[in-house]
C-alpha positions in Angstrom: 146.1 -47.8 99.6 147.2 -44.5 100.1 150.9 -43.4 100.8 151.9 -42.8 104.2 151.8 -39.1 103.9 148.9 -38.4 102.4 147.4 -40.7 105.4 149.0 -38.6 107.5 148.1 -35.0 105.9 143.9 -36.3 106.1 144.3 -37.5 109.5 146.0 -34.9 110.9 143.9 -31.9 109.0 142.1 -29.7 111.0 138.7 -29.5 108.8 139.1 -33.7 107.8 136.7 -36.0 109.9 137.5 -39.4 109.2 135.3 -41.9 109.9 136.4 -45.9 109.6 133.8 -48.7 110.0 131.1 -46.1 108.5 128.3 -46.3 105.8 126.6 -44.1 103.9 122.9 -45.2 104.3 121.3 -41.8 102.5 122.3 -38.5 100.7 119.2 -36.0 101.4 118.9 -32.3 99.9 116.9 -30.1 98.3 117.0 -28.0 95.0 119.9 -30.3 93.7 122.0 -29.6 96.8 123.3 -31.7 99.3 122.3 -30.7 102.8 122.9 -33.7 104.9 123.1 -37.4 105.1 122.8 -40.3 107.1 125.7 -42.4 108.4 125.8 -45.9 110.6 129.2 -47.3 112.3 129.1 -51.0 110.6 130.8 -51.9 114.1 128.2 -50.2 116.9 125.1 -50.0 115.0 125.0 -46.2 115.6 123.3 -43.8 112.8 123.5 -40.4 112.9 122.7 -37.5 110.3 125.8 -35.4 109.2 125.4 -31.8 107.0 128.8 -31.9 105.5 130.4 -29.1 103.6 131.0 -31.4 100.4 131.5 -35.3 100.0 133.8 -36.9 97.8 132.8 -40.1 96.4 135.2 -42.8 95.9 133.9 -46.2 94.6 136.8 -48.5 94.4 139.8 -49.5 92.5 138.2 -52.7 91.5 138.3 -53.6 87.8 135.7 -54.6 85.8 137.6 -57.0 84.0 137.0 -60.3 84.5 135.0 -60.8 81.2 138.6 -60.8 79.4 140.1 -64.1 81.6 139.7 -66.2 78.7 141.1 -63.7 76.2 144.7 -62.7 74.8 144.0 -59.3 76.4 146.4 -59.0 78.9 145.8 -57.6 82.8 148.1 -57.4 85.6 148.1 -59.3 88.9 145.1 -57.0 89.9 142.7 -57.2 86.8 143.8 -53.3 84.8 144.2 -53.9 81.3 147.9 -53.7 80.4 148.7 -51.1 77.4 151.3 -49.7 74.9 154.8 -49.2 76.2 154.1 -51.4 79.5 153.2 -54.5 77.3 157.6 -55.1 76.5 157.7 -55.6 80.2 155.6 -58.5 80.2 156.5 -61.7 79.9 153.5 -62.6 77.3 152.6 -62.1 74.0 150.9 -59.8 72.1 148.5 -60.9 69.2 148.5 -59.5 65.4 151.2 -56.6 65.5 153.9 -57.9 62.9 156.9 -55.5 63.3 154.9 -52.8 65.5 154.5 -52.0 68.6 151.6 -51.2 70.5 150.2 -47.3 70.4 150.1 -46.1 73.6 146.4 -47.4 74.6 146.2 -50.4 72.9 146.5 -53.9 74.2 148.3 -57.2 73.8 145.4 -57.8 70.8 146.2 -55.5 67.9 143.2 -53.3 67.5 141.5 -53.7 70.4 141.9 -50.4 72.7 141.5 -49.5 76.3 141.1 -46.2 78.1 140.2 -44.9 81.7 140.6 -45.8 85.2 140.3 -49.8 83.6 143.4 -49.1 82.0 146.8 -50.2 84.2 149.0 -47.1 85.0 146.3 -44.6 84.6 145.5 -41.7 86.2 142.2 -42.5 87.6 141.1 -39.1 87.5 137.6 -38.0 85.0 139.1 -36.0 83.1 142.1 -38.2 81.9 139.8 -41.3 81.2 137.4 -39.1 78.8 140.6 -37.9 77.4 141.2 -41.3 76.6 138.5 -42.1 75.4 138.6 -39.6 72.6 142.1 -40.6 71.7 140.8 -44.2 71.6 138.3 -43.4 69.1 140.5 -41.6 66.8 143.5 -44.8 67.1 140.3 -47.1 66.1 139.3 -45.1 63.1 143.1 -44.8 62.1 143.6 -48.8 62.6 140.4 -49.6 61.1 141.7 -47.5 57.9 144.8 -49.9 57.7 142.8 -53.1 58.1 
């Protein structure tokens, strides 16, 4: 959830429509540009077609995780995969490091990496997860050439 004041800031901006209890049931445009789209309250029933300035899209902060519950890799009470530094703070183990520790966006299992918004204590912003991902790539080439 957000902090109190950013609530506060959106709700009380001047050019900031919030709607709760609404759905997005269509995006419509021409020439690869938005010009409206079609809303319904999930509460009334009500639809109604909007021509908005801009949308942002937010899809969650849910995980896709759960195919590591049986692993050693380790998440946090909400399902991001715990990396680098934060891994002392837990209370488990990590797998395979010897006298090491963890580079920044690897996980409890030596060698195996994370990156992006999947990753606890990230940014959840585009441009930091491909960042990521390219400094992933280059700490599995480097690990695979010590292995």
């Amino acid at each position: 959830n957000a902090s109190q004041i950013i609530r506060d800031k959106v709700l009380g901006h001047a050019r900031i429509d919030v709607r709760f209890h609404t759905d997005t049931t269509a995006f419509l445009g021409e020439g690869g540009k938005l010009t409206s789209m079609k809303v319904r309250n999930n509460l009334t029933g009500e639809t109604e077609e909007i021509a908005p300035a801009a949308v942002f899209v937010f899809i969650g902060l849910t995980p896709n995780t759960e195919f590591l519950s049986d692993s050693a890799v380790m998440t946090n009470e909400w399902g991001f995969i715990i990396t680098g530094h934060d891994l002392r703070h837990e209370t488990g183990k990590t797998i395979g490091f010897g006298s090491r520790a963890p580079t920044p966006l690897e996980t409890s299992v030596a060698g195996i990496f994370a990156a992006g918004d999947v990753r606890s204590m990230s940014t959840k912003q585009v441009v930091a997860a491909s960042g990521e991902g390219a400094a992933v790539a280059l700490m599995i080439r480097e690990y695979s050439k010590s292995h």
